[in-house]
FILUMMAR-827470 format. One record per residue (C-alpha): residue number from 0; chain; residue in one letter; x, y, z. Coordinates in Angstrom, 1 decimal. Each point is the difference from the previous one (the first is absolute). Example, Ala and Ser with C-alpha at 12.3 -4.5 7.8 and 13.67 -1.06 7.14 Angstrom:
<nodes>
NODE num cadena residuo   east  north     up
NODE   0      A       a   12.3   -4.5    7.8
NODE   1      A       s    1.4    3.4   -0.7
</nodes>
This chain:
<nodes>
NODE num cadena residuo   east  north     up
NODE   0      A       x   24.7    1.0   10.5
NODE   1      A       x   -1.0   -0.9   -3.5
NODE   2      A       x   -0.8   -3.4   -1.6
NODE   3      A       x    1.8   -1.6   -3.6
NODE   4      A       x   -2.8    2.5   -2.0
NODE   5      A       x    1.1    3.2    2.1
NODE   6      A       x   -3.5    0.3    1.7
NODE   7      A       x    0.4    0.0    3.7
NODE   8      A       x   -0.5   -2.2    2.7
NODE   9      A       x   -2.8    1.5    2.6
NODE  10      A       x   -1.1   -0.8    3.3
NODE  11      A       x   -3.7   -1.3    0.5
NODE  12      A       x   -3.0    2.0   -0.8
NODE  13      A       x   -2.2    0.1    3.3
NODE  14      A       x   -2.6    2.9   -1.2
NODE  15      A       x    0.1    2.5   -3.0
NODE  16      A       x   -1.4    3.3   -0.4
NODE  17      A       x   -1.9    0.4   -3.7
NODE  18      A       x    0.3    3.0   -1.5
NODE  19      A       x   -2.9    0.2   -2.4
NODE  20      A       x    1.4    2.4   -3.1
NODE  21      A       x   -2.0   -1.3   -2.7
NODE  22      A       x   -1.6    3.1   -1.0
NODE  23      A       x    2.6    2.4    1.5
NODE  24      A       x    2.3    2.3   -1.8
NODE  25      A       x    3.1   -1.0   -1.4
NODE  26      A       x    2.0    2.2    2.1
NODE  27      A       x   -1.8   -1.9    3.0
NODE  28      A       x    0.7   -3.8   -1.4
NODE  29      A       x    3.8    1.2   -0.4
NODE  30      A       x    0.2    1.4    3.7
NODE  31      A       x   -1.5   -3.3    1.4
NODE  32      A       x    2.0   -2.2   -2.3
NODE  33      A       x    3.1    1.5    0.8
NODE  34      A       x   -1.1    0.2    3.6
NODE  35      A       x   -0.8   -4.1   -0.1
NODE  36      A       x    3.5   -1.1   -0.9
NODE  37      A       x    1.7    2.3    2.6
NODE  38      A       x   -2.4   -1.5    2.3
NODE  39      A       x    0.2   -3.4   -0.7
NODE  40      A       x    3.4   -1.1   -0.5
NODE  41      A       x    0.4   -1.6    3.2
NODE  42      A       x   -3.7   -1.4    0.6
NODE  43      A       x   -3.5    0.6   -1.9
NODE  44      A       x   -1.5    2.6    1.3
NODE  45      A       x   -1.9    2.3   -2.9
NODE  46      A       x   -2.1   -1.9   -2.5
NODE  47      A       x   -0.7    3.1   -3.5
NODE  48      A       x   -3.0   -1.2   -1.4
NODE  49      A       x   -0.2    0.8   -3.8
NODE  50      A       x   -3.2   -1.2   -0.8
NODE  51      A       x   -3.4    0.1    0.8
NODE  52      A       x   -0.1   -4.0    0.5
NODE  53      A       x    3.0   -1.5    1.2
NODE  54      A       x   -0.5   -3.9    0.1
NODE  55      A       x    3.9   -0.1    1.4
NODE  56      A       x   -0.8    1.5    3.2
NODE  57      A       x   -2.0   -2.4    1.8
NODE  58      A       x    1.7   -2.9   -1.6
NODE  59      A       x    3.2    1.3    1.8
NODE  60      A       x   -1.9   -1.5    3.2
NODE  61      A       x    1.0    3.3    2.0
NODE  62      A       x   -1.8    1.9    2.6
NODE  63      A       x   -0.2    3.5   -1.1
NODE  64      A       x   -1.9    3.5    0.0
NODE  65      A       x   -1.3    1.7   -2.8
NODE  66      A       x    0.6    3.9    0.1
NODE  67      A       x   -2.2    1.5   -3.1
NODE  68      A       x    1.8    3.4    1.1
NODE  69      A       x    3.8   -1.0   -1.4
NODE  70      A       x    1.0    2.7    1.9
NODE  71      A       x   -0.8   -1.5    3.4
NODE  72      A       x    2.4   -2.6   -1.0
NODE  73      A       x    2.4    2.9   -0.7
NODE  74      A       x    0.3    1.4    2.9
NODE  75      A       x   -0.1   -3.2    2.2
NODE  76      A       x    3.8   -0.6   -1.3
NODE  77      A       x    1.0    3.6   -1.0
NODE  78      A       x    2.5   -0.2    3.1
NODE  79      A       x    1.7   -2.8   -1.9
NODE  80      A       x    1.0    1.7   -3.2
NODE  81      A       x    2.9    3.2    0.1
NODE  82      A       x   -1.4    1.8   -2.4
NODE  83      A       x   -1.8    1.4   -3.9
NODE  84      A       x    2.0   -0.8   -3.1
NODE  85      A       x   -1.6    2.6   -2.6
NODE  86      A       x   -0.3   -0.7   -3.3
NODE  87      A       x   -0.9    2.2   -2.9
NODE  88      A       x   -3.4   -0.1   -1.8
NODE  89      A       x    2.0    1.7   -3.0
NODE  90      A       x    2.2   -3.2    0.2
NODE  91      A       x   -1.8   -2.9   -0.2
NODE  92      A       x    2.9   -2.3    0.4
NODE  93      A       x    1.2    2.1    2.9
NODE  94      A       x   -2.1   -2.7    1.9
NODE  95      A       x    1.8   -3.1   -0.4
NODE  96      A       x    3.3    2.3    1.0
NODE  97      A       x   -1.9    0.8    3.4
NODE  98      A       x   -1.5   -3.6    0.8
NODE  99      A       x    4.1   -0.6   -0.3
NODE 100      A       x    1.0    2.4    2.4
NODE 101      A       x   -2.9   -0.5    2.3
NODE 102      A       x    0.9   -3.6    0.4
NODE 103      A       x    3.8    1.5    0.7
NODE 104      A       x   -1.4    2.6    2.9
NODE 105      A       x   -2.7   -2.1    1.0
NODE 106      A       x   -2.2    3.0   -1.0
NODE 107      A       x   -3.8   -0.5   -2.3
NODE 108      A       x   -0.3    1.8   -3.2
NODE 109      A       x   -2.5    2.5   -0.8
NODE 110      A       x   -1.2    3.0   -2.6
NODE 111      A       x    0.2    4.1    0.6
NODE 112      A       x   -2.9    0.5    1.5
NODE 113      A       x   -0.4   -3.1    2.5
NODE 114      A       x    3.0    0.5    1.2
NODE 115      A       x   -1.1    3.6    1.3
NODE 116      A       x   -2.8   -1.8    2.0
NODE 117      A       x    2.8   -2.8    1.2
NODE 118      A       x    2.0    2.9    1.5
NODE 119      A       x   -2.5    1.8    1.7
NODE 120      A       x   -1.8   -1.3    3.2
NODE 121      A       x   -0.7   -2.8    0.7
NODE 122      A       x    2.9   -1.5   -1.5
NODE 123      A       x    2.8    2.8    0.1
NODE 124      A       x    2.2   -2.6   -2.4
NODE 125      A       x    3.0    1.7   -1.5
NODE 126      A       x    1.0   -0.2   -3.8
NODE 127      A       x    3.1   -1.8   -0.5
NODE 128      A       x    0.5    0.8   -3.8
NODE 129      A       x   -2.1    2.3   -1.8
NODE 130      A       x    0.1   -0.9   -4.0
NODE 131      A       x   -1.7    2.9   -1.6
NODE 132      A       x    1.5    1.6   -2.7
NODE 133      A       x    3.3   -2.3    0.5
NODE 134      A       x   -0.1   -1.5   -3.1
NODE 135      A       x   -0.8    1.2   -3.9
NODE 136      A       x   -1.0   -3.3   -1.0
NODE 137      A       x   -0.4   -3.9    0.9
NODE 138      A       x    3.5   -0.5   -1.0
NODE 139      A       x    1.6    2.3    2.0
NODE 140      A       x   -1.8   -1.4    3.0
NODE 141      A       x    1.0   -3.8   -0.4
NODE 142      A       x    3.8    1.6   -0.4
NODE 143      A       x   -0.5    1.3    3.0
NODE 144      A       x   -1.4   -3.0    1.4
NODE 145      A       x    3.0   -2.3   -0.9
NODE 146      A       x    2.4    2.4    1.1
NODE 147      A       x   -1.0    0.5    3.5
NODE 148      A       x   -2.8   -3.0    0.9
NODE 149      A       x    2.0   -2.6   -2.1
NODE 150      A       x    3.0   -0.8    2.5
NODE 151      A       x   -2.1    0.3    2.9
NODE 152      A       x   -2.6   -2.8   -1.0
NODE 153      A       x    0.6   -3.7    0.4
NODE 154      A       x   -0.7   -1.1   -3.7
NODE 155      A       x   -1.8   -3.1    0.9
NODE 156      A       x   -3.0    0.7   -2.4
NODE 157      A       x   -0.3    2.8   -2.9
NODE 158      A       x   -3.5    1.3   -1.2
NODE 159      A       x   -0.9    2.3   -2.6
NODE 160      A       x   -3.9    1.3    0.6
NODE 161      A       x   -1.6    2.6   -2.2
NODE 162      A       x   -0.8    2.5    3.3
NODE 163      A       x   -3.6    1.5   -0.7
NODE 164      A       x   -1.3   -2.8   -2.9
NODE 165      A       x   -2.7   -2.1    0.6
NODE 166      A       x   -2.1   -2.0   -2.8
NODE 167      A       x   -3.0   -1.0    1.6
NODE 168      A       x   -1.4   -3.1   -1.7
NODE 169      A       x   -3.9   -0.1   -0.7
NODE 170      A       x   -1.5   -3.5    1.3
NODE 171      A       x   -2.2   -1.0   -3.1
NODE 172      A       x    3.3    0.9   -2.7
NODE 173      A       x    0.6   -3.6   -0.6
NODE 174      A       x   -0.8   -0.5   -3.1
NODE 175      A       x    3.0    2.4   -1.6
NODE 176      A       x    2.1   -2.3    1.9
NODE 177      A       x    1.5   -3.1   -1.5
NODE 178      A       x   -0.1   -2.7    1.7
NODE 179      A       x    3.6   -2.0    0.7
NODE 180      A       x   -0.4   -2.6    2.2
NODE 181      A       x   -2.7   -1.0    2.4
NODE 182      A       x    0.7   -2.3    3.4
NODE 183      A       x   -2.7   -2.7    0.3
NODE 184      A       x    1.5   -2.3    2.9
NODE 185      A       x    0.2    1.0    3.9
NODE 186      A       x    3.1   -1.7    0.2
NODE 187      A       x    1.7    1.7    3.0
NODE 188      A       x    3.4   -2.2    0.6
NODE 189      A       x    3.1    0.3   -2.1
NODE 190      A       x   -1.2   -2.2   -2.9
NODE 191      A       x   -1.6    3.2   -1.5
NODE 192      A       x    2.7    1.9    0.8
NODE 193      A       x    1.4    0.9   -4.4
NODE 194      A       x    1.4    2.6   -1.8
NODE 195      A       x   -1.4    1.0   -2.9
NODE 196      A       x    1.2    1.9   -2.8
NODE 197      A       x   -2.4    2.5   -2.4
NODE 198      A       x    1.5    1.9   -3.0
NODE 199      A       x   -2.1    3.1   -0.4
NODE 200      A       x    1.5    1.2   -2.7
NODE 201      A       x   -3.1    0.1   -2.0
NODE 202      A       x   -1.3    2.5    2.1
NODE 203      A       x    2.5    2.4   -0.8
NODE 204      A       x   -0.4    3.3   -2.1
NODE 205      A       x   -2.6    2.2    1.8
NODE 206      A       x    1.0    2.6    3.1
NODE 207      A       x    0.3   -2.8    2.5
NODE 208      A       x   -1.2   -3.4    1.3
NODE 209      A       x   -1.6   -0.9    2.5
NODE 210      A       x    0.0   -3.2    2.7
NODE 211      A       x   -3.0   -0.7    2.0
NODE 212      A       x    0.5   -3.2    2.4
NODE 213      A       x   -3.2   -1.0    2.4
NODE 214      A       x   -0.2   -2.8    2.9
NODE 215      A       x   -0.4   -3.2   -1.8
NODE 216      A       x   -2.4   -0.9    3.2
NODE 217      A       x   -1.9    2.9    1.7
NODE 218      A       x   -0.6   -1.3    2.9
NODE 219      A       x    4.2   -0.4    1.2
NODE 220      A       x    1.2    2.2   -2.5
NODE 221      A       x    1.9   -2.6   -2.0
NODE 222      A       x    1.3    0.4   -2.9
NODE 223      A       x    3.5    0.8   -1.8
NODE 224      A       x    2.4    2.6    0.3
NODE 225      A       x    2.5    2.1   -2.3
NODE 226      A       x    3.5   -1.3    0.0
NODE 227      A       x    1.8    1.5   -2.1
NODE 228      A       x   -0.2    2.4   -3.2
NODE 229      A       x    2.1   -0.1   -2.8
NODE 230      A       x    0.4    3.3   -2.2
NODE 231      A       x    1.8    0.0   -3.2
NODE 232      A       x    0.7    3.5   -2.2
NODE 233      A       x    1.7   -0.4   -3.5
NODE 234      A       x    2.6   -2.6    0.0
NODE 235      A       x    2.5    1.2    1.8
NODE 236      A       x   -1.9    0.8    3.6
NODE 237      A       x   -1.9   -2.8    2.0
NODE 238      A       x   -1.2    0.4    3.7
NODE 239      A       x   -1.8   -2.0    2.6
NODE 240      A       x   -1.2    0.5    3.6
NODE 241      A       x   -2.3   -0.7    2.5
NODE 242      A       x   -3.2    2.4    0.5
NODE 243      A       x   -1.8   -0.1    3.4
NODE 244      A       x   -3.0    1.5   -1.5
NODE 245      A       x   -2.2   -0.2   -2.7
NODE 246      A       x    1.8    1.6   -3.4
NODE 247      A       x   -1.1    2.1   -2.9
NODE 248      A       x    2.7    0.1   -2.3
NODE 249      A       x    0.7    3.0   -2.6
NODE 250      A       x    1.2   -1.9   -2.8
NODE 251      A       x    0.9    2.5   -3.1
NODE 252      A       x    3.1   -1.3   -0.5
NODE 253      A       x   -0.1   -3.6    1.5
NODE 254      A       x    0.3   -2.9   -2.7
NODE 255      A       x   -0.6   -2.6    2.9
NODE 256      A       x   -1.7   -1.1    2.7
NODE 257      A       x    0.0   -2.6    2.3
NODE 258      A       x   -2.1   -0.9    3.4
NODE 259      A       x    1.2   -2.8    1.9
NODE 260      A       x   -2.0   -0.8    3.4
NODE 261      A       x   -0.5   -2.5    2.3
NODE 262      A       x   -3.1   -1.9    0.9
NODE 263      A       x   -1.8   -0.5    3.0
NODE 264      A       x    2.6    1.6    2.1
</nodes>
């Protein structure tokens, strides 16, 4: 069952297992992702830990083990999942296709060569849907996608995520940032609870631009959050949605932008 946002309604957490993939392969952070939402949909169980500090996980005030192997973790729930969705390497977007159908077949998502380890002992998994060499390009695979994962999905949320890009942001680049608003106040009720509205138009005319949001108040993590995004090309083409992460925008041909977030949410 699903809440008003589309995000689902889970039992309580009584212990997680923390799979610490920090410095692991991408191929490995995709099988334990993918492996984490099959997992979890009916209680948290698997905790994927991205980063080499993770404040979040002891303020989630939840007993739990940490497994530096992620594999451990792996094979504690492998008897939960049906299968290997395989995607292609040559295909980059061939990923977001298989973390589709995974979800579907209640399978985890993985590359070539992993998923020749996944079959073997000690995991003898079979592979659902092999994607190699199934499509010629990133357009043919999203056809593909919306022709035979679109009717079987429940539409409560779309996402579009670049599969295999990552900008990692340095911690002392502040200064080539421009500063846009700054939270001074701990006010935590709904008093401080505003929309506001910034026109970065002016920023516009390089490759792209980019947002950078940080806790207003380290020690809760308090601070605002992206609403909404308003795109507009030319004058005949306007957009807006609702990003769940943060953006970089490629902005060639975009004559508008606007960021509207909320505060203190």
């Amino acid at each position: 069952m699903a809440n008003a946002s589309g995000t689902p309604h889970l039992c309580k957490c009584e212990v997680l297992d923390v799979a610490n993939v920090h410095d692991k392969p991408g191929d490995i952070k995709l099988l334990l992702t993918t492996l984490e939402g099959i997992v979890n949909r009916e209680k948290p169980r698997i905790y994927v830990q991205q980063n080499k500090v993770d404040p979040w996980l002891n303020n989630l005030k939840v007993p739990y083990k940490l497994h530096d192997d992620a594999m451990d973790v792996f094979k504690a729930y492998a008897n939960e999942i049906e299968g290997i969705i395989v995607y292609d390497p040559e295909i980059p977007d061939s990923i977001n296709v298989a973390t589709t159908l995974a979800g579907l077949e209640n399978a985890v998502v993985a590359g070539p060569e992993l998923a020749k380890q996944l079959t073997a002992e000690p995991y003898n998994l079979e592979v659902i849907e092999d994607f190699q060499s199934k499509f010629k390009n990133r357009l043919e695979a999203y056809t593909w996608q919306y022709e035979n994962l679109w009717n079987k999905t429940t539409k409560r949320m779309l996402v579009g995520l670049s599969p295999n890009t990552s900008i990692p942001i340095p911690p002392d680049n502040y200064e080539s940032f421009q500063t846009l608003a700054i939270e001074k106040e701990q006010v935590r009720d709904d008093s401080n609870r505003k929309t506001h509205e910034f026109d970065l138009s002016s920023y516009l005319g390089n490759e792209a631009v980019y947002l950078r949001f940080n806790d207003a108040f380290t020690q809760d993590g308090w601070g605002p959050a992206v609403h909404e995004v308003v795109v507009k090309v030319g004058t005949s083409y306007t957009t807006s949605f609702l990003p769940f992460i943060i953006i970089r925008f490629s902005l060639l041909k975009i004559n508008f932008l606007l960021l509207r977030y909320v505060s203190c949410v």
